[in-house]
The first five atom37 places (N, CA, C, CB, O) and aatype in JSON, in Angstrom:
{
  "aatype": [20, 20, 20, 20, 20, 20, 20, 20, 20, 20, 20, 20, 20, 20, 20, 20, 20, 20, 20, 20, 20, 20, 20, 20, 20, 20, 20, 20, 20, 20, 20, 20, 20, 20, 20, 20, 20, 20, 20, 20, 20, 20, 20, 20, 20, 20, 20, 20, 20, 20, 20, 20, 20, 20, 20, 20, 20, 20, 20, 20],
  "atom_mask": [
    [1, 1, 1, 1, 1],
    [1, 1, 1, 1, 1],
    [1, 1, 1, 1, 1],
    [1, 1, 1, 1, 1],
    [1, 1, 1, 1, 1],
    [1, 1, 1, 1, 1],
    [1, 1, 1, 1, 1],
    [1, 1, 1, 1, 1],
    [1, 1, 1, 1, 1],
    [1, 1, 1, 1, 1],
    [1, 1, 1, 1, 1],
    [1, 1, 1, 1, 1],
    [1, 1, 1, 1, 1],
    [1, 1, 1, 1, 1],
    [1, 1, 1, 1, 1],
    [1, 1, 1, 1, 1],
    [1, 1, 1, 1, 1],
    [1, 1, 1, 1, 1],
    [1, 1, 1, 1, 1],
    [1, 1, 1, 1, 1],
    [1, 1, 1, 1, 1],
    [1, 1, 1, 1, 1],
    [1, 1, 1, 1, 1],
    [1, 1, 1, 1, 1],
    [1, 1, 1, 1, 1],
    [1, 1, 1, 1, 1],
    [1, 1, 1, 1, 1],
    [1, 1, 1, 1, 1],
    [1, 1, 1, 1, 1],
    [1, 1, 1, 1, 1],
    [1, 1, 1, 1, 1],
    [1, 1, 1, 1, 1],
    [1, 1, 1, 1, 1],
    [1, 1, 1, 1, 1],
    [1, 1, 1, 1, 1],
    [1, 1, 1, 1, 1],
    [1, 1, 1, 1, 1],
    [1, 1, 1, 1, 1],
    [1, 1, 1, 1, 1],
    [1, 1, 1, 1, 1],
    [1, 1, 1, 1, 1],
    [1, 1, 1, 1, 1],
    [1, 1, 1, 1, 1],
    [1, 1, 1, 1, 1],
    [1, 1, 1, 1, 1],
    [1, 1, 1, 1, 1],
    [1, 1, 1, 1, 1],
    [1, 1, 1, 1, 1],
    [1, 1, 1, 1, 1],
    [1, 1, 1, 1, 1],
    [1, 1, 1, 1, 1],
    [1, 1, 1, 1, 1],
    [1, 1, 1, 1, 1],
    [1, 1, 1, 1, 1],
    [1, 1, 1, 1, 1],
    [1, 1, 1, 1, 1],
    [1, 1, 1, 1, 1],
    [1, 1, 1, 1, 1],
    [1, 1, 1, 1, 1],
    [1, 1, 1, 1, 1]
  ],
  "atom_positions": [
    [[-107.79, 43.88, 7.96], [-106.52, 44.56, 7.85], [-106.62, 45.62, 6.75], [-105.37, 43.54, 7.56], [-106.99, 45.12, 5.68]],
    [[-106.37, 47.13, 6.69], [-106.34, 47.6, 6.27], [-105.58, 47.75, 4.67], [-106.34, 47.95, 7.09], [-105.95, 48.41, 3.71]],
    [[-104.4, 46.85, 4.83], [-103.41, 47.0, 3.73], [-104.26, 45.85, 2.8], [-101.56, 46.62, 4.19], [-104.29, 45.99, 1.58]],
    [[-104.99, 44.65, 3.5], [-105.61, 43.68, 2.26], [-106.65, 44.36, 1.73], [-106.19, 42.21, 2.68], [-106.98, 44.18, 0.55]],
    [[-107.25, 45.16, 2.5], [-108.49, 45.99, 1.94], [-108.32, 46.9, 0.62], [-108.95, 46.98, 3.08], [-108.96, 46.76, -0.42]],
    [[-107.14, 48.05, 0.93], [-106.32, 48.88, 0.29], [-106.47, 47.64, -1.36], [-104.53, 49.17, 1.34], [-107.32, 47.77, -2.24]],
    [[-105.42, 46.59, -1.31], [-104.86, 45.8, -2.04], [-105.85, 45.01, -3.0], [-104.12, 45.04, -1.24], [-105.51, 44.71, -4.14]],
    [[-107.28, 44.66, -2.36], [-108.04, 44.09, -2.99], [-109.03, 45.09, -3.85], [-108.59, 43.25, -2.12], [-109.7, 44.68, -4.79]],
    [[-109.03, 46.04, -3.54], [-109.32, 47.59, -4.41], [-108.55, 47.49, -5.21], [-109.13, 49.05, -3.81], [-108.79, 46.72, -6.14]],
    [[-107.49, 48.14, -5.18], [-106.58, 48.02, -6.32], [-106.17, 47.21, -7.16], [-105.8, 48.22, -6.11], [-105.53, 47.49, -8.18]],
    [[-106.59, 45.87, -6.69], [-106.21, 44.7, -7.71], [-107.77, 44.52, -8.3], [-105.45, 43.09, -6.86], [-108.04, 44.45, -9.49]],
    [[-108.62, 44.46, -7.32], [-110.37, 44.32, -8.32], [-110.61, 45.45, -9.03], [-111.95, 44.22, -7.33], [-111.3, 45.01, -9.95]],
    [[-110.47, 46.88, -9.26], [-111.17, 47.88, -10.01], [-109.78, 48.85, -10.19], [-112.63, 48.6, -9.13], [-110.03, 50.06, -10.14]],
    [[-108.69, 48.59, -10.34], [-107.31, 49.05, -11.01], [-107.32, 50.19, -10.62], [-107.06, 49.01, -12.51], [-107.49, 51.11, -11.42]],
    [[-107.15, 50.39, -9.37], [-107.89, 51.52, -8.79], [-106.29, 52.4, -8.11], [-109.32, 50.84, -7.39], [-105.4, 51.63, -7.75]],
    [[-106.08, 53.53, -8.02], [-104.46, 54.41, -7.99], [-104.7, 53.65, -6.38], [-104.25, 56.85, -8.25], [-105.63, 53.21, -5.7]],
    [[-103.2, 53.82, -6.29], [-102.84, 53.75, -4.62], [-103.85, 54.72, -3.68], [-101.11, 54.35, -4.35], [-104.63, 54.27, -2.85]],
    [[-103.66, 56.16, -4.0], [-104.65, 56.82, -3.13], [-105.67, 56.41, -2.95], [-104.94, 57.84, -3.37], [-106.05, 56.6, -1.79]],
    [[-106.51, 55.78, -3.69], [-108.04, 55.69, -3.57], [-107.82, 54.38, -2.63], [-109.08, 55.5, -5.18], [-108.03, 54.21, -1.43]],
    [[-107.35, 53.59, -3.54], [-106.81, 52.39, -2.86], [-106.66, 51.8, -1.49], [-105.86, 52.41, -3.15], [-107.05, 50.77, -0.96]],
    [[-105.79, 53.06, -1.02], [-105.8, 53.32, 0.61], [-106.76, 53.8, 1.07], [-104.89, 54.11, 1.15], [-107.36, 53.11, 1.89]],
    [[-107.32, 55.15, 0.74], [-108.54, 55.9, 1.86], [-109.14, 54.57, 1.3], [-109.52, 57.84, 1.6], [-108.25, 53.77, 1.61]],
    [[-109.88, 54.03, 0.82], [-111.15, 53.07, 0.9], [-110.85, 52.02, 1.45], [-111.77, 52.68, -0.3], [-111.74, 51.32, 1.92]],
    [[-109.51, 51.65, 1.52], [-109.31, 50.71, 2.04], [-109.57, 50.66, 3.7], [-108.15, 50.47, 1.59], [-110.16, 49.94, 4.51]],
    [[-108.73, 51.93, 3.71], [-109.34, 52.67, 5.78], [-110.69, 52.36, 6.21], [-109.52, 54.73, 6.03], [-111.23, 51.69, 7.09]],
    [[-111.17, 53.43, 4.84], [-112.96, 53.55, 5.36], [-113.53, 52.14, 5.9], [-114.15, 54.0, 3.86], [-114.1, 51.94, 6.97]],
    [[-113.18, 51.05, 4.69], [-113.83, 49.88, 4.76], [-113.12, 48.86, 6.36], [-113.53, 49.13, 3.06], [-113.75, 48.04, 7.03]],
    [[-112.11, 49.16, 6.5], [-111.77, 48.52, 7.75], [-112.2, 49.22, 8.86], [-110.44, 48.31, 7.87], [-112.5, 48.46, 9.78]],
    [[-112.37, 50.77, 9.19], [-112.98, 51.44, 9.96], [-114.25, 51.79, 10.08], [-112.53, 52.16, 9.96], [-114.61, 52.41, 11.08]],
    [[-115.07, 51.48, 9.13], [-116.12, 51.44, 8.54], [-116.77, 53.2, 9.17], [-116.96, 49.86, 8.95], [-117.55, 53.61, 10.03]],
    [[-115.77, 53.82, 8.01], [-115.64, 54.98, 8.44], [-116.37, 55.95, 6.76], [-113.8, 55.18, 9.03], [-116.36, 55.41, 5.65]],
    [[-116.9, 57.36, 7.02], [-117.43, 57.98, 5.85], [-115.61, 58.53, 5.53], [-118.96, 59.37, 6.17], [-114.49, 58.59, 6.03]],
    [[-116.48, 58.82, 4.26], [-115.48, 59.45, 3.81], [-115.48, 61.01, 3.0], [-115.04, 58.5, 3.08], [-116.03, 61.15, 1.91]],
    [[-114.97, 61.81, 3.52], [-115.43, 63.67, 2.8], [-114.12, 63.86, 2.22], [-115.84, 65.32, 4.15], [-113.05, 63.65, 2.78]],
    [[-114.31, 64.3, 0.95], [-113.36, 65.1, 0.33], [-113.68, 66.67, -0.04], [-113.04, 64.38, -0.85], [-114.84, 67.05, 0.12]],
    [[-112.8, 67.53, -0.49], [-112.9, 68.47, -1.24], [-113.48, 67.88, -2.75], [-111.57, 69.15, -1.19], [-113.36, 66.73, -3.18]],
    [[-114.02, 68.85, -3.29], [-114.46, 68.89, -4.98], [-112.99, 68.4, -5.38], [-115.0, 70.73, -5.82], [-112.57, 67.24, -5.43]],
    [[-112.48, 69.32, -5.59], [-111.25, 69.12, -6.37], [-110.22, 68.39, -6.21], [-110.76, 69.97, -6.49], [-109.27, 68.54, -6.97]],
    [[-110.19, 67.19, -4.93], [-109.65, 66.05, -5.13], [-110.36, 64.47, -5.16], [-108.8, 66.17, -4.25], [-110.1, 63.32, -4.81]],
    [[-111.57, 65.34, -5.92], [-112.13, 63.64, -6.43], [-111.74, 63.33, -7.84], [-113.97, 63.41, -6.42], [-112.07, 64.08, -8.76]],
    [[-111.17, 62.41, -7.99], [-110.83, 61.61, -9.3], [-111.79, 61.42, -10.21], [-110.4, 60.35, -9.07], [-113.01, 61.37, -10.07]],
    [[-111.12, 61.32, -11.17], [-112.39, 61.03, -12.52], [-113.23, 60.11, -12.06], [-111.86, 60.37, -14.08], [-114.39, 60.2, -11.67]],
    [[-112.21, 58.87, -12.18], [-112.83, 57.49, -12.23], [-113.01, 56.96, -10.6], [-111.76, 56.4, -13.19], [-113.04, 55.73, -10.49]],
    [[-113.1, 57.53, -9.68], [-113.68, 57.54, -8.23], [-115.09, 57.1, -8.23], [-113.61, 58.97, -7.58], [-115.18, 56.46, -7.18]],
    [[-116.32, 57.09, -8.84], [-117.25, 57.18, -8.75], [-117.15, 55.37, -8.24], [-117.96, 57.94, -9.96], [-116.99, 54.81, -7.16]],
    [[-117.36, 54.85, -9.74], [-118.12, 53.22, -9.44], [-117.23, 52.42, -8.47], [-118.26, 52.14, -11.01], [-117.69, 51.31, -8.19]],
    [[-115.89, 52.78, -7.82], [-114.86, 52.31, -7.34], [-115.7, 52.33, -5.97], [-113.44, 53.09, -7.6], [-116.19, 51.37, -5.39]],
    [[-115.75, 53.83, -5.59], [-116.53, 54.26, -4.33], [-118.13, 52.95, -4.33], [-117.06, 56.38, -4.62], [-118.27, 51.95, -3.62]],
    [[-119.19, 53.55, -5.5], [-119.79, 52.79, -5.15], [-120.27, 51.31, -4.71], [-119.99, 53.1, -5.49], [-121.17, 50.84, -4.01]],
    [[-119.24, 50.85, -5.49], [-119.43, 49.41, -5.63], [-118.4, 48.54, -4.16], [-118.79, 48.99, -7.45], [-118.2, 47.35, -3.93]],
    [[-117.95, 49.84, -3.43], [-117.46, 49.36, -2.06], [-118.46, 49.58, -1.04], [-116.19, 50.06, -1.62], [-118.1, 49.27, 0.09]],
    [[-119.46, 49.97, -1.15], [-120.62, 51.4, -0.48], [-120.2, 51.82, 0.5], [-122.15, 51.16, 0.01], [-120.44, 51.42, 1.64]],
    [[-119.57, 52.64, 0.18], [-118.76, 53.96, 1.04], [-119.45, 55.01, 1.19], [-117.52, 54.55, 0.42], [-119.56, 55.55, 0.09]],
    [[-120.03, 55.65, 2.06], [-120.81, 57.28, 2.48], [-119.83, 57.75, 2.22], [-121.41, 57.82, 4.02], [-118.91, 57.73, 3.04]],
    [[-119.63, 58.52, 0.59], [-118.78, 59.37, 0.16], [-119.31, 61.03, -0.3], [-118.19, 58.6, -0.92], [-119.98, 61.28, -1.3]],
    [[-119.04, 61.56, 0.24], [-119.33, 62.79, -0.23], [-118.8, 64.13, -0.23], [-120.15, 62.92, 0.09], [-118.56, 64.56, 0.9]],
    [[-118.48, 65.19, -1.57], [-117.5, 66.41, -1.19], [-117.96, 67.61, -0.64], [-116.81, 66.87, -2.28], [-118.99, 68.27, -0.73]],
    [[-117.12, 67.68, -0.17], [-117.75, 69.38, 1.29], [-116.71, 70.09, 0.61], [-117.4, 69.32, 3.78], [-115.64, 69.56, 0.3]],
    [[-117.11, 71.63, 0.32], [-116.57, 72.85, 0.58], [-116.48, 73.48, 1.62], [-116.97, 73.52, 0.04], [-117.4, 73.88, 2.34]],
    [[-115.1, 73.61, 1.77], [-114.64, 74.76, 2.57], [-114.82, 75.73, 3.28], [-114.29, 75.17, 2.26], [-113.87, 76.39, 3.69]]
  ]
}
C-alpha cells in the first residue's frame, strides 16, 4: 500500500511529506524516479539511498 510505504519513510528517516510520498509510490510501483536539479532536497540523498530507489536529476 502506498500510504504505509509513504508513512514508514517518514516515520524511519523524518523524512517531509513530499519525499515521503514520491518514495513511497516508487517503492510500491517499484518505479524510478527523475527529478529536476532544483527540486532535490538537501537531505534527499541517504533517505533515497537507503530505500534503493533509481534516483536521478534530468535537465530540461
Amino acid at each position: 500500500m502506498i500510504i504505509a510505504e509513504a508513512v514508514r519513510i517518514a516515520v524511519e528517516h523524518r523524512a517531509n511529506l513530499l519525499l515521503a510520498e514520491m518514495l513511497g509510490a516508487a517503492i510500491y510501483h517499484r518505479a524510478s524516479v527523475r527529478v529536476t536539479p532544483n527540486n532535490i532536497g538537501k537531505t534527499w540523498d541517504p533517505v533515497i539511498q537507503s530505500a534503493g530507489i533509481d534516483f536521478a536529476a534530468v535537465d530540461l
